[in-house]
N, CA, C and O atoms as a Tinker XYZ file with bonds, in Angstrom:
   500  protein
     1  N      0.816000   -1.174000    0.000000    73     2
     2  CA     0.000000    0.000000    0.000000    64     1     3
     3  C      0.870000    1.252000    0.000000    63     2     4     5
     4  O      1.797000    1.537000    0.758000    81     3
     5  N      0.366000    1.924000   -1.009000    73     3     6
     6  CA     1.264000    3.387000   -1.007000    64     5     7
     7  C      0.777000    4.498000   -0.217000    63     6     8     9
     8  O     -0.439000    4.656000   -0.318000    81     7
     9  N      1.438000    5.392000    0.615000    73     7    10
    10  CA     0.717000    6.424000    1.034000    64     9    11
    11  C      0.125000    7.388000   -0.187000    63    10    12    13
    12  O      0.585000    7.696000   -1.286000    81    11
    13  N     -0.932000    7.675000    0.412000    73    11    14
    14  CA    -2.028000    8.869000   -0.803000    64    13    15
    15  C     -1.742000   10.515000   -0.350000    63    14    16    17
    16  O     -1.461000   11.469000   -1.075000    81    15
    17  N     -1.915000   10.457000    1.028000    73    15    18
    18  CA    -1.616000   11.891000    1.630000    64    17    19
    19  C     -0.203000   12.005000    2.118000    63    18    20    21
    20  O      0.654000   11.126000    2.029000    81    19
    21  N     -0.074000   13.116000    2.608000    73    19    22
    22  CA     0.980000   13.371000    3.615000    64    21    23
    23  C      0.811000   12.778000    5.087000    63    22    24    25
    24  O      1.670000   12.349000    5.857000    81    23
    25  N     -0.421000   12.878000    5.214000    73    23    26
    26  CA    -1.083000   12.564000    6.498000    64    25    27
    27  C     -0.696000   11.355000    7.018000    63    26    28    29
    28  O     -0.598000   10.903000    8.159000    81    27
    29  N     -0.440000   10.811000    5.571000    73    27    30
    30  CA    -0.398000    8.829000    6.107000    64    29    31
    31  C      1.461000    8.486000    5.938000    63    30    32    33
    32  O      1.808000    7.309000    5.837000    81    31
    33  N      2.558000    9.640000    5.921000    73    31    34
    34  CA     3.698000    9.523000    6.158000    64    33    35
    35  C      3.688000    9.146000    7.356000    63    34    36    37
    36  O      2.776000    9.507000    8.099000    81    35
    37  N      4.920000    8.166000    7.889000    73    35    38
    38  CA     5.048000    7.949000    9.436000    64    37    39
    39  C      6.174000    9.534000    9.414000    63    38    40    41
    40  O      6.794000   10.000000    8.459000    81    39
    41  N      6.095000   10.013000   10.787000    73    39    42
    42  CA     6.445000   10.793000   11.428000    64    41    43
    43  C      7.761000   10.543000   11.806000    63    42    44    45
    44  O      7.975000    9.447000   12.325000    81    43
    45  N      8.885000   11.479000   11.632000    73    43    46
    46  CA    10.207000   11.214000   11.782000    64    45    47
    47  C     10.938000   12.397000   12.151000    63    46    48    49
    48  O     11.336000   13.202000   11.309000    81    47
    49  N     11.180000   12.561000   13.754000    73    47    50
    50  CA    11.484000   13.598000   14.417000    64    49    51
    51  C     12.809000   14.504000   13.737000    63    50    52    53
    52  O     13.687000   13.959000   13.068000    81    51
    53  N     12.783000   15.636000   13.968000    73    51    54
    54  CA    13.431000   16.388000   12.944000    64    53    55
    55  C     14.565000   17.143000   14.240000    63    54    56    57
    56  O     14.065000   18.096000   14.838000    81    55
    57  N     15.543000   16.871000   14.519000    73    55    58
    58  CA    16.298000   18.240000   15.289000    64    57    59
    59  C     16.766000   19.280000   14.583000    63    58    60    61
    60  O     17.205000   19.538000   13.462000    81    59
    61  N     16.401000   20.060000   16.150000    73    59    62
    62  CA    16.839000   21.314000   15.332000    64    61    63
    63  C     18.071000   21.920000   15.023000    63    62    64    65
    64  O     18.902000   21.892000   15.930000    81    63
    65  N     18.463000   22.572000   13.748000    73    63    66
    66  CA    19.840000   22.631000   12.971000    64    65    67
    67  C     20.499000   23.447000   14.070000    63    66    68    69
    68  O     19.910000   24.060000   14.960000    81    67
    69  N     22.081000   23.346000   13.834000    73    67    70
    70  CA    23.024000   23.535000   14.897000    64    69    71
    71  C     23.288000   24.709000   14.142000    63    70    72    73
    72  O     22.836000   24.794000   13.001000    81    71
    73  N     23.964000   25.621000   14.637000    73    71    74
    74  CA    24.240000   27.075000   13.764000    64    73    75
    75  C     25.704000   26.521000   13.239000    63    74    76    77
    76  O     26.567000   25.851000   13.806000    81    75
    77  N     25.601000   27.178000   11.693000    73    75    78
    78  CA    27.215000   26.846000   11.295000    64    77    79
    79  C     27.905000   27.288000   11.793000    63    78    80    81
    80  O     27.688000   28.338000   12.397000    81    79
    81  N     29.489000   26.472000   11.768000    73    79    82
    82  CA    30.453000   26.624000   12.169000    64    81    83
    83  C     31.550000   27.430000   11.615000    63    82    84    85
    84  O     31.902000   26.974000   10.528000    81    83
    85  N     32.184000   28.422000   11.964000    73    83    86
    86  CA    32.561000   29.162000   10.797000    64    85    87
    87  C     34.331000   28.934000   11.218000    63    86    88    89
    88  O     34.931000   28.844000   12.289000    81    87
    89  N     34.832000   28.898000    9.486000    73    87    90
    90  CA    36.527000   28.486000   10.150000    64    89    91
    91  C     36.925000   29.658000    9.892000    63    90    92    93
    92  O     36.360000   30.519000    9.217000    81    91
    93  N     38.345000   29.716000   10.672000    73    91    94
    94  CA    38.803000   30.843000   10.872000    64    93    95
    95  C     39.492000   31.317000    9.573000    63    94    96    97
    96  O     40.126000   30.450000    8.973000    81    95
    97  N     39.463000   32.655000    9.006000    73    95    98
    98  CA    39.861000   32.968000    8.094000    64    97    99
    99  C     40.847000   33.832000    7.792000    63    98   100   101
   100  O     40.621000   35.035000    7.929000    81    99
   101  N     41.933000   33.447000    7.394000    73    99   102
   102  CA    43.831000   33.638000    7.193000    64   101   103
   103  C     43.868000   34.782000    6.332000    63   102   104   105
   104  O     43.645000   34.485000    5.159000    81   103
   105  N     44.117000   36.208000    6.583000    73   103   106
   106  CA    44.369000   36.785000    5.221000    64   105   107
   107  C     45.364000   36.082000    3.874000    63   106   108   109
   108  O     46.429000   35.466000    3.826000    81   107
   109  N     44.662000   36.416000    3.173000    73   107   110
   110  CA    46.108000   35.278000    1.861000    64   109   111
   111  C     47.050000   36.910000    1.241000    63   110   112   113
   112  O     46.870000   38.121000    1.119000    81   111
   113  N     47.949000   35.982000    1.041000    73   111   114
   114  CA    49.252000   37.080000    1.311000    64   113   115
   115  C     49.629000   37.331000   -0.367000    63   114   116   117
   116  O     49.829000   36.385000   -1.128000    81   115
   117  N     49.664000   38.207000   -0.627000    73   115   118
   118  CA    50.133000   38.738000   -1.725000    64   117   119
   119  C     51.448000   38.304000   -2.351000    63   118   120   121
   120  O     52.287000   38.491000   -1.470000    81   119
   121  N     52.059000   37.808000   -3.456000    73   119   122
   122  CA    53.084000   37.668000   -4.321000    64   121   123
   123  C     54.261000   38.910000   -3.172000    63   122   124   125
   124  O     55.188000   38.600000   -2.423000    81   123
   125  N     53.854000   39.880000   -3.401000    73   123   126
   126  CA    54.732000   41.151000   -3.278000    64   125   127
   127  C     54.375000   41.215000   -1.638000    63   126   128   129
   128  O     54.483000   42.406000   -1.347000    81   127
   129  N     54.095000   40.652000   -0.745000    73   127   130
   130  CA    53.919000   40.496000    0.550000    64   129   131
   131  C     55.093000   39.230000    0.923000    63   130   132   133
   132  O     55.833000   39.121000    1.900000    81   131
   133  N     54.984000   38.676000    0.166000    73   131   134
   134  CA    55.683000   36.880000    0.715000    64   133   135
   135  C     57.071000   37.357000    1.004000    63   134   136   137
   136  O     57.393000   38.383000    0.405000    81   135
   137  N     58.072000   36.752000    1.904000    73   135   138
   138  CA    58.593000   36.821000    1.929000    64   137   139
   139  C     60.071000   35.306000    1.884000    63   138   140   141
   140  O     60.011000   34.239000    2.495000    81   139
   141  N     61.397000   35.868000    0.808000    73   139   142
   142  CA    61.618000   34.247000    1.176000    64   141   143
   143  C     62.060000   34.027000    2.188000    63   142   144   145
   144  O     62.298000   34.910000    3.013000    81   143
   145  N     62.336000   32.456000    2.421000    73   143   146
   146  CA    62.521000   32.221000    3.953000    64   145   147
   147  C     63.881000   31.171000    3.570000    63   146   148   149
   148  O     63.606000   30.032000    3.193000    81   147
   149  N     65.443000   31.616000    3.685000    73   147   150
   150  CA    66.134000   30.922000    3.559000    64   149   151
   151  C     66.730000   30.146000    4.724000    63   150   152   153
   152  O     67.498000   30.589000    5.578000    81   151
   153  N     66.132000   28.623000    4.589000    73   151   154
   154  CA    66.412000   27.637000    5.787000    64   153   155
   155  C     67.180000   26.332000    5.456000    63   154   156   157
   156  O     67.200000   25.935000    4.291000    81   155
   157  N     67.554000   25.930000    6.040000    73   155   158
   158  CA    68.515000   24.476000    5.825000    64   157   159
   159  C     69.733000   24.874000    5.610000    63   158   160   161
   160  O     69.828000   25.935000    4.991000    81   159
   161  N     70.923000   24.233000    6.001000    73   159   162
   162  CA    71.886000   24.375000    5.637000    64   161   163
   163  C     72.951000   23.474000    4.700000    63   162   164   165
   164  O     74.168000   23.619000    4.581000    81   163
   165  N     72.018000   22.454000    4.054000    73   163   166
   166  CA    72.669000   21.402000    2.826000    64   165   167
   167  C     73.438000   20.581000    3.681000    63   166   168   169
   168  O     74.301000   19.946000    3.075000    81   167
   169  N     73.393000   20.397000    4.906000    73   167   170
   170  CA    74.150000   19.407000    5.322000    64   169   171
   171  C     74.264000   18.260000    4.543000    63   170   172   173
   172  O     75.239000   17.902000    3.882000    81   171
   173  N     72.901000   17.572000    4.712000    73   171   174
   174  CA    72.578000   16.017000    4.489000    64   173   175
   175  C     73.404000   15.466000    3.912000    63   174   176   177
   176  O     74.119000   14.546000    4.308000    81   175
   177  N     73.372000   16.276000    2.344000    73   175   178
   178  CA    74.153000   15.842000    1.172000    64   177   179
   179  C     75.555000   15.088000    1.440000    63   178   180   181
   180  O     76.073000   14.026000    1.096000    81   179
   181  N     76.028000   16.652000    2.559000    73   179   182
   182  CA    77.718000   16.158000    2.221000    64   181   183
   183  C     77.467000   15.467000    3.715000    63   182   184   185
   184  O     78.569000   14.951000    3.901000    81   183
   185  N     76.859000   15.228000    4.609000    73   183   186
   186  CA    77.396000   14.053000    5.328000    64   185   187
   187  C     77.332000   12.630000    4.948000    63   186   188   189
   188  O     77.999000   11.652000    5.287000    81   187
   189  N     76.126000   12.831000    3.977000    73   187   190
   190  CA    75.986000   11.522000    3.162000    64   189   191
   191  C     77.543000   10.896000    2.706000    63   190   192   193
   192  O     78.183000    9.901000    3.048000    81   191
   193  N     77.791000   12.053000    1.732000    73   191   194
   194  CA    78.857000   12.192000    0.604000    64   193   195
   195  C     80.099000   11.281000    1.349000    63   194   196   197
   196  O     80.694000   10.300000    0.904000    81   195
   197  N     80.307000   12.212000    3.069000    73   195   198
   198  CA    81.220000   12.004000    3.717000    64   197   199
   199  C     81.015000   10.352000    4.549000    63   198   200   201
   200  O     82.034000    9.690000    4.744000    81   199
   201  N     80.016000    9.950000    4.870000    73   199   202
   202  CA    79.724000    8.749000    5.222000    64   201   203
   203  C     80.134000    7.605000    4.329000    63   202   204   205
   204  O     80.596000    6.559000    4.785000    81   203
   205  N     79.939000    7.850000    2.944000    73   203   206
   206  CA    81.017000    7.094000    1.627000    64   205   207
   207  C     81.473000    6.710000    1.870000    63   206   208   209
   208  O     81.553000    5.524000    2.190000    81   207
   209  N     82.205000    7.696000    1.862000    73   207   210
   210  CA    84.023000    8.348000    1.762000    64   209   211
   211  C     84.828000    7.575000    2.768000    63   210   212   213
   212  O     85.955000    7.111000    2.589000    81   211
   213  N     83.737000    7.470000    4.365000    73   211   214
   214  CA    84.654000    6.958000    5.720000    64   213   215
   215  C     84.678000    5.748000    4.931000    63   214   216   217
   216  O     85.756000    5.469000    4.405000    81   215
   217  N     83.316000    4.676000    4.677000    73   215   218
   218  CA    83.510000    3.601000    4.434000    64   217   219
   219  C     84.661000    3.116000    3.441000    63   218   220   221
   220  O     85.449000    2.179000    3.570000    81   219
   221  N     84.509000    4.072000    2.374000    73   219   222
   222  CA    85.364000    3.261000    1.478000    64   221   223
   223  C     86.776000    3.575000    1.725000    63   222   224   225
   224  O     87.661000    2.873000    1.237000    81   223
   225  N     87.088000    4.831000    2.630000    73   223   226
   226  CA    88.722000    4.542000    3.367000    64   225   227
   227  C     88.924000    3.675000    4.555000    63   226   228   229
   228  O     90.009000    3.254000    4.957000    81   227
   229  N     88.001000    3.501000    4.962000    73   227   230
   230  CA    87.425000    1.985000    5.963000    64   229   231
   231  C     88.400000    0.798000    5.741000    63   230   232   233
   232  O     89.317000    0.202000    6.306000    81   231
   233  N     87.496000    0.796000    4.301000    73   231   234
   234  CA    87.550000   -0.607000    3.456000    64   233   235
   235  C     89.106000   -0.639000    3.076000    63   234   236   237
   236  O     89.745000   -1.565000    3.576000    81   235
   237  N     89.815000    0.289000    2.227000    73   235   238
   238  CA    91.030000    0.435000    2.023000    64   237   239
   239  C     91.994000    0.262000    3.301000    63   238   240   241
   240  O     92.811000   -0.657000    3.233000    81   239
   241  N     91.978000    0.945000    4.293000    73   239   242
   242  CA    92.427000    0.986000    5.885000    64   241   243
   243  C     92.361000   -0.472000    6.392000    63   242   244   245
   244  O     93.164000   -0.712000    7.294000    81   243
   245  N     91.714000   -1.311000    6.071000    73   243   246
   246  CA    91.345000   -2.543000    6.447000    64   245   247
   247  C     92.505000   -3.401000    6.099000    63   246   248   249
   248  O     93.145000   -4.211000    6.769000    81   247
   249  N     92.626000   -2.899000    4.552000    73   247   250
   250  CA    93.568000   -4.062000    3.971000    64   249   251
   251  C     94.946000   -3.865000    4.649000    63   250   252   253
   252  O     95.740000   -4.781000    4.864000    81   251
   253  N     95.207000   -2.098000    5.071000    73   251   254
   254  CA    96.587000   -2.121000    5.591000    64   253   255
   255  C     97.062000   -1.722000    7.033000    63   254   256   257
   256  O     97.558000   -0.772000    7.640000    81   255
   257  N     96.650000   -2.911000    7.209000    73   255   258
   258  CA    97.080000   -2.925000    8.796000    64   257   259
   259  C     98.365000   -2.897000    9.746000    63   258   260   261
   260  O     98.376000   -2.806000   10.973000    81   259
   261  N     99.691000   -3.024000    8.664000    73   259   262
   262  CA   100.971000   -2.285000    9.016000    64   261   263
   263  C    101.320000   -1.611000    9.562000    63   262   264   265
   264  O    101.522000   -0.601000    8.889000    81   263
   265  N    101.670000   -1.450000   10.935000    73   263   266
   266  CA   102.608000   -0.509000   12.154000    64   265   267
   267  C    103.324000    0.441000   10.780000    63   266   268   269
   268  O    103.908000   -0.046000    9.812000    81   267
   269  N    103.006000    2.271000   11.117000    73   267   270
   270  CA   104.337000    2.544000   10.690000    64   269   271
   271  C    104.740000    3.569000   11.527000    63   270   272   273
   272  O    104.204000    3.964000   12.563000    81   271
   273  N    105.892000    4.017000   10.884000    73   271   274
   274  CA   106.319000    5.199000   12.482000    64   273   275
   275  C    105.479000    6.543000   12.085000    63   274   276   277
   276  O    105.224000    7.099000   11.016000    81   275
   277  N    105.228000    6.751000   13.204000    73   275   278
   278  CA   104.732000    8.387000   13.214000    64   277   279
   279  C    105.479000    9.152000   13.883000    63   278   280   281
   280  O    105.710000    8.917000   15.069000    81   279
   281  N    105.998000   10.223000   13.231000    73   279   282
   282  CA   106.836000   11.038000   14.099000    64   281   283
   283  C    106.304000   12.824000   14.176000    63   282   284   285
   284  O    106.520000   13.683000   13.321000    81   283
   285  N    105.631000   12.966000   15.372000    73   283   286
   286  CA   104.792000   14.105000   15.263000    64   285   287
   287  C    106.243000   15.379000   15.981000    63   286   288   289
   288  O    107.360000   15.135000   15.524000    81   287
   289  N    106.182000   16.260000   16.721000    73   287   290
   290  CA   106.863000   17.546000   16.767000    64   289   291
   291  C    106.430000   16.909000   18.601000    63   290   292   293
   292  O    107.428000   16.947000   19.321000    81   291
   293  N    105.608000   16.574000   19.058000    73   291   294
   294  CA   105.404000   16.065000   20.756000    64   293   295
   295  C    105.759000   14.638000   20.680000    63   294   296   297
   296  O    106.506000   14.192000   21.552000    81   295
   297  N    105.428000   14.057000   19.980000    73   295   298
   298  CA   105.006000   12.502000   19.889000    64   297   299
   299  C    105.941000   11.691000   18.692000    63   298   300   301
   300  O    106.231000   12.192000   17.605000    81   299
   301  N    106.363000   10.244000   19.180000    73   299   302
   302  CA   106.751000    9.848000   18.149000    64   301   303
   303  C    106.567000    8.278000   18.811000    63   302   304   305
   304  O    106.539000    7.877000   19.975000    81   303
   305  N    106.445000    7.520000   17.347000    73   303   306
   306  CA   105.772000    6.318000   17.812000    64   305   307
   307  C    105.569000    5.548000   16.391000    63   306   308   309
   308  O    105.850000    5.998000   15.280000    81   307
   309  N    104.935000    4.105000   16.740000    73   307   310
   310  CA   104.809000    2.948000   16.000000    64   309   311
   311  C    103.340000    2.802000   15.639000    63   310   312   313
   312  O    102.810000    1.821000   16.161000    81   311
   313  N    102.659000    3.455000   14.967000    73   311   314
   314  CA   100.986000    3.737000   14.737000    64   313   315
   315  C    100.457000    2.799000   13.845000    63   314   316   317
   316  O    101.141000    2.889000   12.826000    81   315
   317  N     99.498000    1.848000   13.681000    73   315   318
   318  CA    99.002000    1.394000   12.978000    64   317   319
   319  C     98.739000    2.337000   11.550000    63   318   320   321
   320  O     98.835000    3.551000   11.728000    81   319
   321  N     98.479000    1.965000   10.429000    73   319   322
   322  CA    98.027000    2.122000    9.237000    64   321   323
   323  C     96.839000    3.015000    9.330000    63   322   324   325
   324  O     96.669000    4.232000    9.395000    81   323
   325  N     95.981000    1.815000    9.309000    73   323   326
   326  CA    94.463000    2.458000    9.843000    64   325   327
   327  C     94.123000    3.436000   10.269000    63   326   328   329
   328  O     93.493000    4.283000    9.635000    81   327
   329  N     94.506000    3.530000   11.550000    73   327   330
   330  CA    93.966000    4.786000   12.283000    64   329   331
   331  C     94.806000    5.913000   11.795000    63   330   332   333
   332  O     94.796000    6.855000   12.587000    81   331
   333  N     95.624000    6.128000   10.594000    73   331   334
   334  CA    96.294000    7.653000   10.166000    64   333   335
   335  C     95.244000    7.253000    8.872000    63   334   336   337
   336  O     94.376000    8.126000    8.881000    81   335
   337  N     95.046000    6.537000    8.053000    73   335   338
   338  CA    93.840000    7.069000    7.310000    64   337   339
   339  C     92.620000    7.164000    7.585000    63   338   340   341
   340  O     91.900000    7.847000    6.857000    81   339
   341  N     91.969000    6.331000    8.983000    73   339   342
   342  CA    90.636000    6.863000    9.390000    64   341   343
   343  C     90.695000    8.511000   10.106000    63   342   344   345
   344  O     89.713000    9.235000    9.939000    81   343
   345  N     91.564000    8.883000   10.678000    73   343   346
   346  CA    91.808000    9.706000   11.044000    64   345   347
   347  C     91.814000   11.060000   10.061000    63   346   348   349
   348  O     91.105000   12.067000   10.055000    81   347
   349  N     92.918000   10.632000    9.245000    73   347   350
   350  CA    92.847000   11.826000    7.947000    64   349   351
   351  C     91.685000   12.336000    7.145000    63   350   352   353
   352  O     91.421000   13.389000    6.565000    81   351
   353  N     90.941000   10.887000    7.385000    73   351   354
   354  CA    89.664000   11.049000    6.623000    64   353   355
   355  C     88.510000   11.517000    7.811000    63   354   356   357
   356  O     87.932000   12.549000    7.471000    81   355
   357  N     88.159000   11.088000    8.846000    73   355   358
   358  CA    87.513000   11.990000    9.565000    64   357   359
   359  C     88.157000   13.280000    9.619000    63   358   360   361
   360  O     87.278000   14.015000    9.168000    81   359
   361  N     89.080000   13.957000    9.875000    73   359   362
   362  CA    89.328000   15.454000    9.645000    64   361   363
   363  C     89.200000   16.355000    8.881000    63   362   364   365
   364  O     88.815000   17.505000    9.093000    81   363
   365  N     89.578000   15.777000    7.783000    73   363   366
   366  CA    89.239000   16.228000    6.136000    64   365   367
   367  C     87.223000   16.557000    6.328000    63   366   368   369
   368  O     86.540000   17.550000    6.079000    81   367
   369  N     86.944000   15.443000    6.769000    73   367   370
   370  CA    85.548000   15.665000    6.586000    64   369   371
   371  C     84.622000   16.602000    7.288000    63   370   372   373
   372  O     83.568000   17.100000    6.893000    81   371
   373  N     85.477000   16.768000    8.808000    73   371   374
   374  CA    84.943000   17.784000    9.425000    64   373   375
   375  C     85.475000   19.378000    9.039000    63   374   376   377
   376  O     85.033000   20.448000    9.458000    81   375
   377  N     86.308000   19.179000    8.322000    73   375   378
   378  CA    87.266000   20.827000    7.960000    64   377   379
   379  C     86.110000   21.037000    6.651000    63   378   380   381
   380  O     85.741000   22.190000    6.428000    81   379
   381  N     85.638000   20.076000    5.928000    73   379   382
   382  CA    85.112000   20.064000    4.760000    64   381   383
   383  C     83.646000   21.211000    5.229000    63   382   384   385
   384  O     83.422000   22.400000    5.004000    81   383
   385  N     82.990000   20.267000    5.864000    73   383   386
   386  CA    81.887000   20.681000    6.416000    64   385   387
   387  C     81.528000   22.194000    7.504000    63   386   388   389
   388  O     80.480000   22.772000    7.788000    81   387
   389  N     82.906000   22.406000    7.862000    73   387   390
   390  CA    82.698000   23.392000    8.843000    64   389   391
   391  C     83.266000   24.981000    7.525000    63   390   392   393
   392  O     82.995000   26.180000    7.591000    81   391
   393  N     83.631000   24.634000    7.072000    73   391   394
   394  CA    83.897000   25.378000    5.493000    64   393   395
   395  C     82.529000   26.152000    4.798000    63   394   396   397
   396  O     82.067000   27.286000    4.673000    81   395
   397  N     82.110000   24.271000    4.317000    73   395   398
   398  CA    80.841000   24.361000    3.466000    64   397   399
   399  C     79.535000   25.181000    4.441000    63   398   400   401
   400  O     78.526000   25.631000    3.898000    81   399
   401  N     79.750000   25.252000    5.726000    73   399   402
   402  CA    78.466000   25.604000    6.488000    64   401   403
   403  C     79.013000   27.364000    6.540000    63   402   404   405
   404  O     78.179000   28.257000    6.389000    81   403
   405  N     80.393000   27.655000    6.755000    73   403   406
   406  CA    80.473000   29.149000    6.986000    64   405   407
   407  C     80.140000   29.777000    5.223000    63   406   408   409
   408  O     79.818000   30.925000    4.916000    81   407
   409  N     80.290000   28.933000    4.564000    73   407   410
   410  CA    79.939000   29.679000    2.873000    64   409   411
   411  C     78.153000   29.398000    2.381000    63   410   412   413
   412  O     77.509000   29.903000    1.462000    81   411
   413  N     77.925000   28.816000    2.984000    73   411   414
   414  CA    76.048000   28.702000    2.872000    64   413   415
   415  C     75.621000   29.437000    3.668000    63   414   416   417
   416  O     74.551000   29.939000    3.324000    81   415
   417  N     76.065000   29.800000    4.806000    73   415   418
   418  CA    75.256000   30.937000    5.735000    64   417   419
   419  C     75.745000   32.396000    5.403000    63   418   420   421
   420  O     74.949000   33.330000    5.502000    81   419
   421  N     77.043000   32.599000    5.009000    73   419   422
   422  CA    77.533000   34.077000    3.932000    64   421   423
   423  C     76.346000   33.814000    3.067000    63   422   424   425
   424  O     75.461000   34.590000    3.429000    81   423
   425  N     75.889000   32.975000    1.970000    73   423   426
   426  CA    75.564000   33.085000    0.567000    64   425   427
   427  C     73.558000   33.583000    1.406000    63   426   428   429
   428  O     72.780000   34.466000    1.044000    81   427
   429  N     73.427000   32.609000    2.463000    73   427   430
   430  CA    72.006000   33.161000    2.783000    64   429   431
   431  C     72.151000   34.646000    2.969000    63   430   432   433
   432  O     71.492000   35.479000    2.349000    81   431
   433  N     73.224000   34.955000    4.030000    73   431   434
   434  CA    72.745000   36.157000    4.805000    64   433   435
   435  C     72.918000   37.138000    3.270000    63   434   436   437
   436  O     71.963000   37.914000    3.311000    81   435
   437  N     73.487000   37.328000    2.355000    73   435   438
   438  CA    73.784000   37.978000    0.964000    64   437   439
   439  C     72.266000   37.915000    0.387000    63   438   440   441
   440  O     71.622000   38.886000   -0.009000    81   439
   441  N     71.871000   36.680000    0.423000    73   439   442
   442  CA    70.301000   36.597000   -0.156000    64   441   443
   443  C     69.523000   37.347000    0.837000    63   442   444   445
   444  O     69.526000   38.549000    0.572000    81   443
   445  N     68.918000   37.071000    1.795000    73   443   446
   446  CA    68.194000   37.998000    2.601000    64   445   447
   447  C     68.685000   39.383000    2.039000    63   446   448   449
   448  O     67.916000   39.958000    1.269000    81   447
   449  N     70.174000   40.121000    2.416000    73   447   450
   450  CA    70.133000   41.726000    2.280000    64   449   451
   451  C     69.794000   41.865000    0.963000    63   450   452   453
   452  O     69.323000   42.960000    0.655000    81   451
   453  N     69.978000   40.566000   -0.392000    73   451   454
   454  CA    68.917000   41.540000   -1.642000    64   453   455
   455  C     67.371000   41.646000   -1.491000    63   454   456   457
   456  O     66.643000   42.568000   -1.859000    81   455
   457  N     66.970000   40.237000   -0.729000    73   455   458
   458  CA    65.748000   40.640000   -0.738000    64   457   459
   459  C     65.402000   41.703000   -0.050000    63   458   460   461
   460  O     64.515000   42.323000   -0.637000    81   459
   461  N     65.837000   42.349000    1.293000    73   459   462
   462  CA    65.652000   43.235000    2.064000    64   461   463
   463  C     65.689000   44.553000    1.056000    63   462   464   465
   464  O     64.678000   45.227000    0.861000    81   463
   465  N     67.168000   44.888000    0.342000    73   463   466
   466  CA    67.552000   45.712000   -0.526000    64   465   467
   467  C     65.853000   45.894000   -1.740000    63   466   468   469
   468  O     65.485000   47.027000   -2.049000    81   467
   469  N     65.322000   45.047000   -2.079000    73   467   470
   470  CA    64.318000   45.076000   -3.278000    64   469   471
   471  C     63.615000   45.694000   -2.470000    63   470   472   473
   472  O     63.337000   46.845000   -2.805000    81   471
   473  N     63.026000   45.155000   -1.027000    73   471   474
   474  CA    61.674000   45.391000   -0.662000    64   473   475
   475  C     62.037000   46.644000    0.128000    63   474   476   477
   476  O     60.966000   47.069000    0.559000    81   475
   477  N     63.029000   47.444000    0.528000    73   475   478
   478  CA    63.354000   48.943000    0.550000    64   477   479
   479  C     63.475000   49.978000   -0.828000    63   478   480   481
   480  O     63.525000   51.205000   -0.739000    81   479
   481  N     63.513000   49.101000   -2.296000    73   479   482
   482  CA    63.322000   49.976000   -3.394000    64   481   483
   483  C     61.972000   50.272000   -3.720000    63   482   484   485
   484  O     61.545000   51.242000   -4.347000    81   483
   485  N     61.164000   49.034000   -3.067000    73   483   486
   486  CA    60.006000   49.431000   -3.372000    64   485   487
   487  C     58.616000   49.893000   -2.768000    63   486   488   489
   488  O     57.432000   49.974000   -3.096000    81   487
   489  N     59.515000   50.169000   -1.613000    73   487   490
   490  CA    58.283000   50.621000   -0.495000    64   489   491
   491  C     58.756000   52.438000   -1.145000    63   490   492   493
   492  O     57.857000   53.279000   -1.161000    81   491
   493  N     60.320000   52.862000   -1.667000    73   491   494
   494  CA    60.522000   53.794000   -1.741000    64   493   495
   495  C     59.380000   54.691000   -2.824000    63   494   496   497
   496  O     58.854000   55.765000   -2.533000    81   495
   497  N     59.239000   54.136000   -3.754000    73   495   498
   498  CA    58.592000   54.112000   -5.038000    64   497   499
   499  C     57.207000   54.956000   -5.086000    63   498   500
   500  O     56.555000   55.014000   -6.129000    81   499
């Protein structure tokens, strides 16, 4: 049997609507508002690079395990192989890196003063 009226709908309680919710709204920032944001300092790369590098003077260091003399200006002595090329090669890698980090933070702080430099030509304007 089909209902004919409305009358003969069953009844199905209705609550009442909740007021919308409104999200909060961000001004959006203009091209000529943005500013860049120079972050990271490229480590990863070269510790990667340098993590190689230990292994495969590791690997080489391995094969030559020969006492030889070391004769430093304090110190003088009978040094394994190894540890003057793990050594050389950890140093190298930290001189590398402490280099590469003082010439990426010059090259940022240079980027910031042009951007600074633009956005003082054009507030002048």
């Amino acid at each position: 049997m089909e209902p004919t009226s409305p009358s003969d709908l069953p009844e199905v309680p209705v609550e009442p609507a909740s007021p919308p919710v409104e999200a909060p709204v961000e001004p959006i920032e203009t091209a000529a508002e943005q500013k860049k944001v120079y972050v990271g300092t490229g480590v990863s790369w070269a510790i990667l690079l340098g993590v190689v590098l230990i292994v495969f003077i590791a690997i080489l260091a391995a094969l030559n395990t020969a006492a030889v003399p070391l004769n430093l200006v304090f110190w003088k002595g009978d040094v394994p192989l190894i540890s003057i090329i793990l050594g050389v090669g950890a140093v190298t890698v930290v001189v590398d890196e402490l280099i590469g980090m003082i010439i990426r933070l010059r090259r940022r702080r240079r980027l910031r003063q042009r951007d600074e430099l633009k956005e003082l030509k054009k507030g002048s304007k």
